[in-house]
N, C-alpha and C positions, 0 to 999 in steps of 0.2 A: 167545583160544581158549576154548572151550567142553566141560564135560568130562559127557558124558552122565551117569555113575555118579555124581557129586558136586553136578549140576545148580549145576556155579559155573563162573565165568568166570575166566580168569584168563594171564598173558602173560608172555614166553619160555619156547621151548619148546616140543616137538610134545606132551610128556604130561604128564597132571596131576600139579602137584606131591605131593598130598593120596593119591591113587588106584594114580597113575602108568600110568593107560590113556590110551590114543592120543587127543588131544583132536582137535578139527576148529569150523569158522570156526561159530557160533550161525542158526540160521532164525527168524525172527520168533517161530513160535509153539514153540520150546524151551522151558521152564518154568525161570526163572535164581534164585537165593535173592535175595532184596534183606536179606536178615540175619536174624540170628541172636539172638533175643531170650526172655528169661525169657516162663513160658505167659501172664502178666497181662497184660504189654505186647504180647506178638504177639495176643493175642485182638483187643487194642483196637486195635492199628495193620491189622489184618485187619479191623475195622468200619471203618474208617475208609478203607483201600481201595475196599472194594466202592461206601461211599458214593459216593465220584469215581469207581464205575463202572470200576473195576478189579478186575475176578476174582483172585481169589489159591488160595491153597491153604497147608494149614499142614503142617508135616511134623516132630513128634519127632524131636530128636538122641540122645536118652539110650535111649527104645523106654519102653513098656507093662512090660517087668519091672524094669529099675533103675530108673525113676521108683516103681512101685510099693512099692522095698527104701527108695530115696534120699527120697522123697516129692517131691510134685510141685513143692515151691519149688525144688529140685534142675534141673528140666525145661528146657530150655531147646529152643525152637522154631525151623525157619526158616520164612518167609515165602519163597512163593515165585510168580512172576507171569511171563508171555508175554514173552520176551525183545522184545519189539514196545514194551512198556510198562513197562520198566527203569528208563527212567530217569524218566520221568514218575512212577511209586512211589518212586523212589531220594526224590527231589525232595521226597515227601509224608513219608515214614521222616524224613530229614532235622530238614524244618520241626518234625513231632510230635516230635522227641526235645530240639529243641533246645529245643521252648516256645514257638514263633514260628507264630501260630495267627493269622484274620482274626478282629478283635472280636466279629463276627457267630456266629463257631462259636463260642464257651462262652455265648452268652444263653439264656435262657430264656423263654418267652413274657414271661412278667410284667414280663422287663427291658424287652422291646421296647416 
């Protein structure tokens, strides 16, 4: 199920556990979180989407005034993308967190 207000996905149950409004089944272009990450890392996993040509979007958990009181190491983002291309981002979040990268992506000219 699919919870407009929380743009998460989530199962048993007709409503959000988090929300608690009436969830319903996802449409390709829904906009789902693929996670939830401090702002360094969502910046970079958000370049790193768009590279493989996955639009995303970033969206503050804490807001513009407690990041501002907490500072921004406090921040933490979600990442979010076309419920179409879930999992294919899920798949990329994954690999970048885990470290598991093609040799190709960390070279630099000169290595080549």
């Amino acid at each position: 199920m699919y919870c407009e207000g929380c743009k998460r996905l989530y199962s048993g149950g007709t409503r959000c556990p988090s929300c608690r409004r009436p969830g319903r089944e996802p449409l390709p272009e829904d906009l789902v979180v693929v996670c939830d990450r401090p702002v360094l890392f969502a910046e970079m996993l958000s370049d790193i989407l768009r590279s493989e040509g996955i639009e995303n979007m970033k969206q503050g958990i804490l807001g513009a005034g407690l990041s501002s009181i907490l500072g921004m190491q406090a921040e933490k983002v979600s990442i979010l993308v076309p419920y179409a291309l879930l999992e294919e981002a899920k798949e990329i979040e994954e690999a970048f967190f885990a470290g598991n990268f093609p040799e190709e992506a960390g070279k630099t000219q000169t290595e080549e």
